[in-house]
ChimeraX commands (.cxc) that place a marker at each C-alpha (Angstrom):
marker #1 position -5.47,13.70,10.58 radius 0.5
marker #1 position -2.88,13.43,7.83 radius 0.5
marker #1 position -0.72,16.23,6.56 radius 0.5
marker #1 position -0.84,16.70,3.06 radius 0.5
marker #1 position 1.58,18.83,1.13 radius 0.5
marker #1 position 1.90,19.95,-2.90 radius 0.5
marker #1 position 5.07,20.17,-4.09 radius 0.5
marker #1 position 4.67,22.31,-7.04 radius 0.5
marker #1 position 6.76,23.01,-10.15 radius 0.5
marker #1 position 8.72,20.00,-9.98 radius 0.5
marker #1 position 10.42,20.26,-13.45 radius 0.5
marker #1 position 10.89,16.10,-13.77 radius 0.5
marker #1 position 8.56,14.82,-11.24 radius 0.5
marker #1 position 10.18,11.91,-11.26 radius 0.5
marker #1 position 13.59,12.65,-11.06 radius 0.5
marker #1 position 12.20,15.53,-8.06 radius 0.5
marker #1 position 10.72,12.00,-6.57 radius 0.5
marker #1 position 13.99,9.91,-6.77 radius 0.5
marker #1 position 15.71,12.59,-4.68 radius 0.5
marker #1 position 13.11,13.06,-2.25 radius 0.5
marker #1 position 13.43,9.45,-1.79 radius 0.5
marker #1 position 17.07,9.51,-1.13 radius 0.5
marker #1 position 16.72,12.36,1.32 radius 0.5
marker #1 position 13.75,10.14,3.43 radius 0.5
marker #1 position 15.51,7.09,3.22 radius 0.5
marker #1 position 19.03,9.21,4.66 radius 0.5
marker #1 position 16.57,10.66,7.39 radius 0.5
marker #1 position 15.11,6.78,8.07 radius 0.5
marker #1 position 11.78,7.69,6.60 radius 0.5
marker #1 position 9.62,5.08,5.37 radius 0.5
marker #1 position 8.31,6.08,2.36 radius 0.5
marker #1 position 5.68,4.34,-0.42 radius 0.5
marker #1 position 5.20,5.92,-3.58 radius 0.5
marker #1 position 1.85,5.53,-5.28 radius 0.5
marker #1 position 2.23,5.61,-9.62 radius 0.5
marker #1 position 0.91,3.83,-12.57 radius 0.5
marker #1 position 3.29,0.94,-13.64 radius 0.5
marker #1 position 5.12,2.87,-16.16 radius 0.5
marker #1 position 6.07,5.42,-13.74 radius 0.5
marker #1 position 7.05,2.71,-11.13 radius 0.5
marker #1 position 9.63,1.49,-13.88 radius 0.5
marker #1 position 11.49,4.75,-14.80 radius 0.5
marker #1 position 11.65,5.75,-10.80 radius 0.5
marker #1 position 12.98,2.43,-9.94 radius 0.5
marker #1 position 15.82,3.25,-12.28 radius 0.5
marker #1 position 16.20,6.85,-11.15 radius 0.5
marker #1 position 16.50,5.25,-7.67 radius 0.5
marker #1 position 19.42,3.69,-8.51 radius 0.5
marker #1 position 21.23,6.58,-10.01 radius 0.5
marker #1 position 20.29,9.41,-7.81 radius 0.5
marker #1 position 23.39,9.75,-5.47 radius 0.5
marker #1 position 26.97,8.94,-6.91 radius 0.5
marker #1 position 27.61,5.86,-4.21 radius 0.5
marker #1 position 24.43,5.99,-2.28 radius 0.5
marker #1 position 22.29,3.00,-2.43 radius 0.5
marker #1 position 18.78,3.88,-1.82 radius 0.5
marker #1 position 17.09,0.37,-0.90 radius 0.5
marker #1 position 13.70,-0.23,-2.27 radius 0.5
marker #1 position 10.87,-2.62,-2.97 radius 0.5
marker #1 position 8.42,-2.64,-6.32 radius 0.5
marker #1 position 5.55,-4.74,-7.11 radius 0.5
marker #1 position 5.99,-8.36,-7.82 radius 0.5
marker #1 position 9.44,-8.37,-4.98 radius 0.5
marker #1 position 9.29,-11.02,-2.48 radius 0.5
marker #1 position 7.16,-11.19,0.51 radius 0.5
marker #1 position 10.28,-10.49,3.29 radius 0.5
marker #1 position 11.31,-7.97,0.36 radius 0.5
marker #1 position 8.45,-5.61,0.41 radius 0.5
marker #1 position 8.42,-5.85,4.38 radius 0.5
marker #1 position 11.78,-4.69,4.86 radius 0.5
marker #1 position 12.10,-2.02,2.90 radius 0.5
marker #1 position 12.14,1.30,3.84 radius 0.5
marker #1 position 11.20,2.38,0.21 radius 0.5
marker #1 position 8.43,1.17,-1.54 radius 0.5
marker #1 position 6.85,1.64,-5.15 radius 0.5
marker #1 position 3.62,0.21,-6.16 radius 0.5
marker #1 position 0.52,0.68,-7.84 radius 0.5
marker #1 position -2.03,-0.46,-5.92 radius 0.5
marker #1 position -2.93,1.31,-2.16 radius 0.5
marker #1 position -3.43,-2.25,-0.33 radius 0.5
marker #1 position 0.45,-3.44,-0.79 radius 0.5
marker #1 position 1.54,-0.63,1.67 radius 0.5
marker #1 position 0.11,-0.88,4.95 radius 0.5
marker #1 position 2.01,0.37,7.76 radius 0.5
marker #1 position 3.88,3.23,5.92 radius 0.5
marker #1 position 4.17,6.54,6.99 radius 0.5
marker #1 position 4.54,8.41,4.12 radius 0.5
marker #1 position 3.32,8.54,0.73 radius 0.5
marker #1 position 3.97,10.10,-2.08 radius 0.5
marker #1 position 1.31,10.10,-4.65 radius 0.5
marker #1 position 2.21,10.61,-8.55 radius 0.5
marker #1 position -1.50,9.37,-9.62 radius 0.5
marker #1 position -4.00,11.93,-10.99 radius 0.5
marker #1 position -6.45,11.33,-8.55 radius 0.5
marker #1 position -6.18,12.07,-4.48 radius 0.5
marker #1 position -5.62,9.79,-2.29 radius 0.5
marker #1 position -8.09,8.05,-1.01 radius 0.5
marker #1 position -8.32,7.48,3.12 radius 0.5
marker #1 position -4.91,9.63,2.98 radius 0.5
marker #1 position -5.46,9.49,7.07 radius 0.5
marker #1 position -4.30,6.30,6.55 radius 0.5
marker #1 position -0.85,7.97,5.90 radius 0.5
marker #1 position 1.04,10.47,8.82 radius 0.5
marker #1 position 1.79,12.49,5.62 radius 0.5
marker #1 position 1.04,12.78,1.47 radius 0.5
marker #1 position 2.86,14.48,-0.77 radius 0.5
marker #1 position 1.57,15.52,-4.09 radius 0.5
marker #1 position 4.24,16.38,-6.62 radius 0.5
marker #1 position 3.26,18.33,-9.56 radius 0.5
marker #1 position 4.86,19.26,-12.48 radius 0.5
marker #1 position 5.14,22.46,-14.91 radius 0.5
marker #1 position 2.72,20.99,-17.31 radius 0.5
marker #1 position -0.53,22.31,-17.52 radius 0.5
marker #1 position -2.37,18.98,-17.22 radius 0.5
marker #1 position -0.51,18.02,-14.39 radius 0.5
marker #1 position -1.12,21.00,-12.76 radius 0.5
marker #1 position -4.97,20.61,-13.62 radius 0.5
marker #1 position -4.86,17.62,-11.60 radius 0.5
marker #1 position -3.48,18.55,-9.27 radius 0.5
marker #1 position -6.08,21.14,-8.55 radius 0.5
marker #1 position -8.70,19.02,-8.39 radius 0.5
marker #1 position -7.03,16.93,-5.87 radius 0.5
marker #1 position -6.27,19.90,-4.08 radius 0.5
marker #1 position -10.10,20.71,-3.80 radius 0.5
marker #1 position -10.92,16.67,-2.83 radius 0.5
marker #1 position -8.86,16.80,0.14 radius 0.5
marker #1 position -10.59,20.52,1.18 radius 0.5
marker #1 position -13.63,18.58,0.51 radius 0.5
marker #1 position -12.40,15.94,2.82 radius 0.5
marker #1 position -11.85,18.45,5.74 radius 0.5
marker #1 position -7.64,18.66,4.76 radius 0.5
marker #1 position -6.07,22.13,4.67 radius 0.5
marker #1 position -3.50,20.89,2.58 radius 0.5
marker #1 position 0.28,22.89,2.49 radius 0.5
marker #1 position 2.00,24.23,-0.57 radius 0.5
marker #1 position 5.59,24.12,-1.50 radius 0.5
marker #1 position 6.58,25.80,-4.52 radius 0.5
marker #1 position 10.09,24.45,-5.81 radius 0.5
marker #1 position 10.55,27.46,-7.82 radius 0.5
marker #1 position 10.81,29.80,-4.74 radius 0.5
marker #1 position 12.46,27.28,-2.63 radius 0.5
marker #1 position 15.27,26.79,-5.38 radius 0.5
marker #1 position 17.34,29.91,-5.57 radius 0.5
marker #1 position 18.40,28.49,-9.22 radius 0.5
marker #1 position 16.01,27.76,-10.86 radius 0.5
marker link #1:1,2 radius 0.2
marker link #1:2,3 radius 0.2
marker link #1:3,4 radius 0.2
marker link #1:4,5 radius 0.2
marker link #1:5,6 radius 0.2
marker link #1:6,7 radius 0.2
marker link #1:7,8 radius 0.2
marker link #1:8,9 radius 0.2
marker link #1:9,10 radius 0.2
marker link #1:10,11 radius 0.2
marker link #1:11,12 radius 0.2
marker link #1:12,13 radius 0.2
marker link #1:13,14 radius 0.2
marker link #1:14,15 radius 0.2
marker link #1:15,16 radius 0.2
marker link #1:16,17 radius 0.2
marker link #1:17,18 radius 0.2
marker link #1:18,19 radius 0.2
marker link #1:19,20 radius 0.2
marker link #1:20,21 radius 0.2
marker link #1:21,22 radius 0.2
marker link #1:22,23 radius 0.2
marker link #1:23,24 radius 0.2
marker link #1:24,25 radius 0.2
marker link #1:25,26 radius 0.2
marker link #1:26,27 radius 0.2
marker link #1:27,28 radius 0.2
marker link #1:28,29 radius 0.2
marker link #1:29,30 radius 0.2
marker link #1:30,31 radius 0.2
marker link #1:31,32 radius 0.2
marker link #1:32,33 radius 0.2
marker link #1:33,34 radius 0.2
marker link #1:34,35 radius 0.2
marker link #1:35,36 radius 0.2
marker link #1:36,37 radius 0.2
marker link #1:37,38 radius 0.2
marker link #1:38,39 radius 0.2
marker link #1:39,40 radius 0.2
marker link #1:40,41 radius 0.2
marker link #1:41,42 radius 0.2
marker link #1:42,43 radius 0.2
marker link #1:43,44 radius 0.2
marker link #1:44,45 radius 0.2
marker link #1:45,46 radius 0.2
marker link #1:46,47 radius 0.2
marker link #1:47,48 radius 0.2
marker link #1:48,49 radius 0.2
marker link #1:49,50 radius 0.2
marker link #1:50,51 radius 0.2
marker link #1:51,52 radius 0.2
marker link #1:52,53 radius 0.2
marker link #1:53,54 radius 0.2
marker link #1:54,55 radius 0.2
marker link #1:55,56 radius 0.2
marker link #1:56,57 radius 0.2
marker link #1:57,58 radius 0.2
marker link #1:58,59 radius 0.2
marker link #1:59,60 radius 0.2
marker link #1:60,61 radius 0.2
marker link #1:61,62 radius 0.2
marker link #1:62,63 radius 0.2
marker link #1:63,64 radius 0.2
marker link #1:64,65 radius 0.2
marker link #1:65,66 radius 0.2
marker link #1:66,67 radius 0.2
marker link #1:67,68 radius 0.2
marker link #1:68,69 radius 0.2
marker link #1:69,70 radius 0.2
marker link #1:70,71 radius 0.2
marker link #1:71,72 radius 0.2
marker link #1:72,73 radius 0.2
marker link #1:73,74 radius 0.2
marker link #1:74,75 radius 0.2
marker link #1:75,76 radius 0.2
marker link #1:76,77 radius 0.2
marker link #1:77,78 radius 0.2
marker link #1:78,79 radius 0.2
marker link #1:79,80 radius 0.2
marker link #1:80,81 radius 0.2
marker link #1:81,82 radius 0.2
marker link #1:82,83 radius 0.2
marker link #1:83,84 radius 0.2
marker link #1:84,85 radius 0.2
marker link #1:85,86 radius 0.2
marker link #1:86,87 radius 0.2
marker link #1:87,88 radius 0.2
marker link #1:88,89 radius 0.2
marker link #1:89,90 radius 0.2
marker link #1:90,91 radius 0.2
marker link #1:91,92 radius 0.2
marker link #1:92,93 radius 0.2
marker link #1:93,94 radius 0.2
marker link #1:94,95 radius 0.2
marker link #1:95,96 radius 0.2
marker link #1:96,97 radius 0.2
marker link #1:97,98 radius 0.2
marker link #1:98,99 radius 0.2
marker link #1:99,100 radius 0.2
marker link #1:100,101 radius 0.2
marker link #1:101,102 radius 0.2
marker link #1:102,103 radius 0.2
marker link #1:103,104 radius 0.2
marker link #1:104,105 radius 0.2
marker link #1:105,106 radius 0.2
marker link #1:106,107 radius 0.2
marker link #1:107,108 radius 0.2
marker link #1:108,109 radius 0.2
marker link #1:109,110 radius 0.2
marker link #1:110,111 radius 0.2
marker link #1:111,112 radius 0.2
marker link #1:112,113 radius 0.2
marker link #1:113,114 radius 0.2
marker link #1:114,115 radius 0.2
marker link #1:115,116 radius 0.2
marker link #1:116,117 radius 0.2
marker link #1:117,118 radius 0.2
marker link #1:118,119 radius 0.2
marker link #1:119,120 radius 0.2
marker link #1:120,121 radius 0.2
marker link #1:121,122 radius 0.2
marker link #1:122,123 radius 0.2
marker link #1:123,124 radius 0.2
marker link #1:124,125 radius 0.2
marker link #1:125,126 radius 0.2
marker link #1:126,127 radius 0.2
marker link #1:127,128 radius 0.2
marker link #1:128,129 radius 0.2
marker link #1:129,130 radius 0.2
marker link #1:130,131 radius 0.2
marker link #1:131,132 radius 0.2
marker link #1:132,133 radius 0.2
marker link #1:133,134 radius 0.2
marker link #1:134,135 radius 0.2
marker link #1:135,136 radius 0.2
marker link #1:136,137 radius 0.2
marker link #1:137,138 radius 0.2
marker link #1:138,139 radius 0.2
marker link #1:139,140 radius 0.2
marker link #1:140,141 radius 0.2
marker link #1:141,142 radius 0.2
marker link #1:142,143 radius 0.2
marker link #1:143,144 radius 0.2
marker link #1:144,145 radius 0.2
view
């Protein structure tokens, strides 16, 4: 059965995502993100500038075959183009579907309210789908902020 876990209150989810990222790669976890093309685009470049130095490899659609393969890091739009990964993080409205496909999801949400909407409603598919799923709330978890 797959863990699934909400990170809530992410105040730039995708900028929360790019670090995460960085922090799974340094660990050497395979991660693939799930988010609509647009999204895909402006990670991609926060990839790139999330550690002063670091160089967080990663694959996005349309890479070559060997590409996609070997990378530890992979963002796409489509569920198919990331078979064998561990991890995924998933920045689409809607759950995850088969998400025991996956050791572990992660849901990050965001302060707005129709994020957080969402986000609710794929909180009560994957109770639906027999999934107790965890909560993180970034807020308590960051003595800052």
């Amino acid at each position: 059965m797959a863990e699934v876990a909400f990170h809530f209150n992410a105040p730039d989810r995708l900028a929360y995502t790019a670090r995460l990222l960085r922090k799974a790669y340094l660990k050497g976890v395979r991660v693939a993100v799930l988010a609509p093309r647009p999204a895909i685009d402006e990670l991609d470049r926060l990839v790139w500038l999330v550690g002063q130095g670091d160089f967080v490899p990663h694959a996005r659609p349309g890479d070559p075959p060997a590409v996609l393969q070997h990378s530890p890091i992979r963002l796409t739009d489509s569920l198919p183009e990331v078979q064998g990964m561990p991890v995924l993080v998933n920045l689409h409205d809607e759950p995850v579907p088969e998400p025991a496909r996956f050791e572990r999801v992660i849901e990050v949400v965001g302060l707005d309210e129709a994020d957080r909407a969402a986000a609710r409603q794929r909180w009560r598919a994957y109770v639906a789908a027999g999934i107790e799923p965890q909560r993180h709330d970034l807020k308590q978890a960051d003595p800052q902020g």
